[in-house]
C-alpha positions in Angstrom: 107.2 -262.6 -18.2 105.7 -264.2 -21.4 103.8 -267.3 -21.4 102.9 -269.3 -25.0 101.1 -272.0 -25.2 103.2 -274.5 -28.1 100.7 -277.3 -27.8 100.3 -280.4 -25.6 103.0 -279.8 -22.6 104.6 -277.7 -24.3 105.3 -274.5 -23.1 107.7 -271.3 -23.5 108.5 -268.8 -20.9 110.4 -265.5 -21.6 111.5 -263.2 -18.8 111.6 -260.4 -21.4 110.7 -260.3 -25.4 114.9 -260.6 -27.4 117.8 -261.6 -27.6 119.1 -260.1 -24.0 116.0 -262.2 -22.2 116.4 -265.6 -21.3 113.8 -268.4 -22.6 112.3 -272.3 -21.1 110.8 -274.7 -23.0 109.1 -277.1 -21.8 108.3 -280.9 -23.1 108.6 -280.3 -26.6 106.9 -282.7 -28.7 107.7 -284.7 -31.8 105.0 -283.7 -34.8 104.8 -287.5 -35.6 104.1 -288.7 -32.1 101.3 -286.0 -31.8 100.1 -285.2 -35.2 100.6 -281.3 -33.7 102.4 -279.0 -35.8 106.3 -277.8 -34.3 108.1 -275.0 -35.2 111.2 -275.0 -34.4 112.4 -272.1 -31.8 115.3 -271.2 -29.9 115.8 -271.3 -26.2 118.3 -271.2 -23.5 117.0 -274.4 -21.1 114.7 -276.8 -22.3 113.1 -279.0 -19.4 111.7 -282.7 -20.6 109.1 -284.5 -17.7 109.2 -287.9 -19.6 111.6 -289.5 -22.1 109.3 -290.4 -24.6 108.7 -288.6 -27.9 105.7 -286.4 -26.5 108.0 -284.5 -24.4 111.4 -285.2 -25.3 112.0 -283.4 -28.6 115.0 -281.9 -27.9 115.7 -281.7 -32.2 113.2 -279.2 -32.5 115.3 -276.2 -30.8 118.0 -274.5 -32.4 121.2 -274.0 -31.2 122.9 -275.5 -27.9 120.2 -275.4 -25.3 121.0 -277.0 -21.4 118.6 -279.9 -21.3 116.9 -280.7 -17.9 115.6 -284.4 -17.7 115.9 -285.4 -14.2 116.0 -284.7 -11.1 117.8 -282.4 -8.9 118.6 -278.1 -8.7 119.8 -276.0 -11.6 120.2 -272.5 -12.1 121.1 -271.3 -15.7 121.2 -267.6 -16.6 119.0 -265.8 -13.4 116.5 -269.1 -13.7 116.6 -271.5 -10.7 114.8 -275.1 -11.3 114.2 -278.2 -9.1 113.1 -281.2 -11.0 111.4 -283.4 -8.4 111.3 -287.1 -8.9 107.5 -287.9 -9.2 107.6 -291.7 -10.7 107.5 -292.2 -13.6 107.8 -288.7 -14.8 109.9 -285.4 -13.4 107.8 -282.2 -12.6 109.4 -279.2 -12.3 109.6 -275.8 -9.9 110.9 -273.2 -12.5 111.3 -269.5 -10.9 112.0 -267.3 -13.6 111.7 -263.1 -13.5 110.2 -263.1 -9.9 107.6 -266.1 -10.5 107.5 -269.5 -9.7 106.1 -271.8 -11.9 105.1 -276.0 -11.5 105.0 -278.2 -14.5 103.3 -281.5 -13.7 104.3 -282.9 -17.2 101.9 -286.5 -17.4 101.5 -287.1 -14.0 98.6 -288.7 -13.4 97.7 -289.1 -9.4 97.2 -287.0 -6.7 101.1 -285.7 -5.1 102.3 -287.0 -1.9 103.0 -284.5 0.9 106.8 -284.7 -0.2 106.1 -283.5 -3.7 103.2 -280.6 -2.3 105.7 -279.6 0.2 108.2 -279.1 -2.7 105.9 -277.0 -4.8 104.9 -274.4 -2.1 104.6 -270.8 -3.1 103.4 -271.8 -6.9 102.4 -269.1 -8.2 101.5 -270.3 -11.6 100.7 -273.9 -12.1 100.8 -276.2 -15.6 98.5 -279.0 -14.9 97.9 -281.9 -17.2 93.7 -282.3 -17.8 92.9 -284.6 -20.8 92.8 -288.1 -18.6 94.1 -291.2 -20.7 97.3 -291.8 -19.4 97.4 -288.5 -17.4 95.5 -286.5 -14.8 91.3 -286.3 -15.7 89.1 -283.3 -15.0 88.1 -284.5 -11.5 91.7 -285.4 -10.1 93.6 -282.5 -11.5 91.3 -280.0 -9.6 92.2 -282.5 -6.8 95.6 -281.4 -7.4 94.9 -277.6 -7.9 93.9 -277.9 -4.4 96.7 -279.5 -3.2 99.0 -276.4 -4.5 96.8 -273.9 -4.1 98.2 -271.1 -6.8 97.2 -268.0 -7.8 97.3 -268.8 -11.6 96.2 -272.5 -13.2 96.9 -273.1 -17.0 95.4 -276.7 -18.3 97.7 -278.6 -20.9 97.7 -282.1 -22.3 94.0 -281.9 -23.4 92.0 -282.1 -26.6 92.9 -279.7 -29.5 92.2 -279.7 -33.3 95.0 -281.8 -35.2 96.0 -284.0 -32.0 95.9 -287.6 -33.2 94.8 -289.3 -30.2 91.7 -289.0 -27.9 91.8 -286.4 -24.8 89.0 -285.2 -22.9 88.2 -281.5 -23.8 89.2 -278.6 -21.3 85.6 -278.0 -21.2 85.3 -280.9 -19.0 87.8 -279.4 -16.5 86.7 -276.0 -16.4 83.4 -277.2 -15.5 84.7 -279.5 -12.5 86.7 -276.6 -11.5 84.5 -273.7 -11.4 86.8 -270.5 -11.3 86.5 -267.5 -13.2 88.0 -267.9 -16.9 90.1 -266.2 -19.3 91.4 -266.7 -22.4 95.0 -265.3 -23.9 96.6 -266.1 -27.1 100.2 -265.0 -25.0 100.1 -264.4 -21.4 101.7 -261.3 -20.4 102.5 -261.2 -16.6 104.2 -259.9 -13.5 104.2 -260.7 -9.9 102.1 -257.4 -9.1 99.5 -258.9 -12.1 98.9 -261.9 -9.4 95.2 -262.6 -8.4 95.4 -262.0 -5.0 92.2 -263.7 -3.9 90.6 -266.1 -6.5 92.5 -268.4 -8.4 92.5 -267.9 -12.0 92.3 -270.0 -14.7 93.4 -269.0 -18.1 93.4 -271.0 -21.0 96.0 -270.0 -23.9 94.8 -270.4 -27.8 96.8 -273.1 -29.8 
């Protein structure tokens, strides 16, 4: 599977590189609400954790794409998804090619044992970081350690061009002490799984 990084929440997954593989995007964002630059893509399912224009920008993908925006189970093309009902926002369990994936959108508190129970067997996990009106440094690893999985990828934090003030993802990788990597596109597999550790990699804007 591919992983890119589109800014904010944002987020594609591809279970294989054209036009036979089948593609998620998650909380796309409106350029105006962000001041982030959006280029518009295609994609089969496009998942939206809050109905506000940070997350709901369902203009910016071509063609007819099955929107997700509440909760409940879906399976579209070979890609299963259970929106849980987290108020106020919707986080997602999205297995796709053999990997099960947790977007947290905004949240921003610890999850109840409901909501933990409901994300077991995360393998790789989107987790808001920037505070404000989300999850800070100190709670999200909180949260990390609530779900325990083998991969964590920060969101929702301080990059060049955003128009409001988040706390860096300095501050988090300092509070959460793994080892760190970088990727401009994550490639990965279910055999490329830390099988110790958790990981954290941060993908490039």
């Amino acid at each position: 599977m591919y992983i890119t990084w589109l800014g904010h929440s944002a987020f594609r997954l591809q279970d294989k590189i054209g036009t036979d593989g089948v593609s998620v995007v998650t909380d796309p964002f409106e350029p105006a609400a962000t001041g982030l630059k959006w280029s518009s893509l295609e994609s089969d399912i496009v998942v939206i954790s809050a109905n506000n224009n940070q997350h709901n920008f369902v203009k910016g993908i071509k063609g007819e794409p099955v929107v997700i925006d509440c909760p409940g189970e879906y399976e579209y093309k070979g890609v299963y998804i259970e929106g849980i009902d987290a108020k106020p926002v919707v986080i997602y369990r999205i297995q796709i090619d053999d990997l099960v994936i947790a977007h947290l959108g905004s949240i921003n508190r610890i999850l109840d044992a409901k909501e933990v129970e409901q994300l077991e067997g995360t393998d790789i996990l989107f987790i808001p970081v920037g505070g404000k009106d989300c999850l800070n440094a100190k709670t999200a690893v909180e949260v990390v350690n609530q779900i325990e999985p083998r991969i964590v990828i920060p969101m929702a934090y301080q990059i060049d061009g955003l128009k409001f003030d988040l706390d860096s993802v300095e501050k988090f990788v300092k509070e959460i002490g793994l080892n760190t990597r970088r990727e401009d596109k994550l490639k990965i597999s279910k055999k490329d799984l830390p099988t110790e550790d958790t990981e954290l990699i941060i993908l490039n804007y």
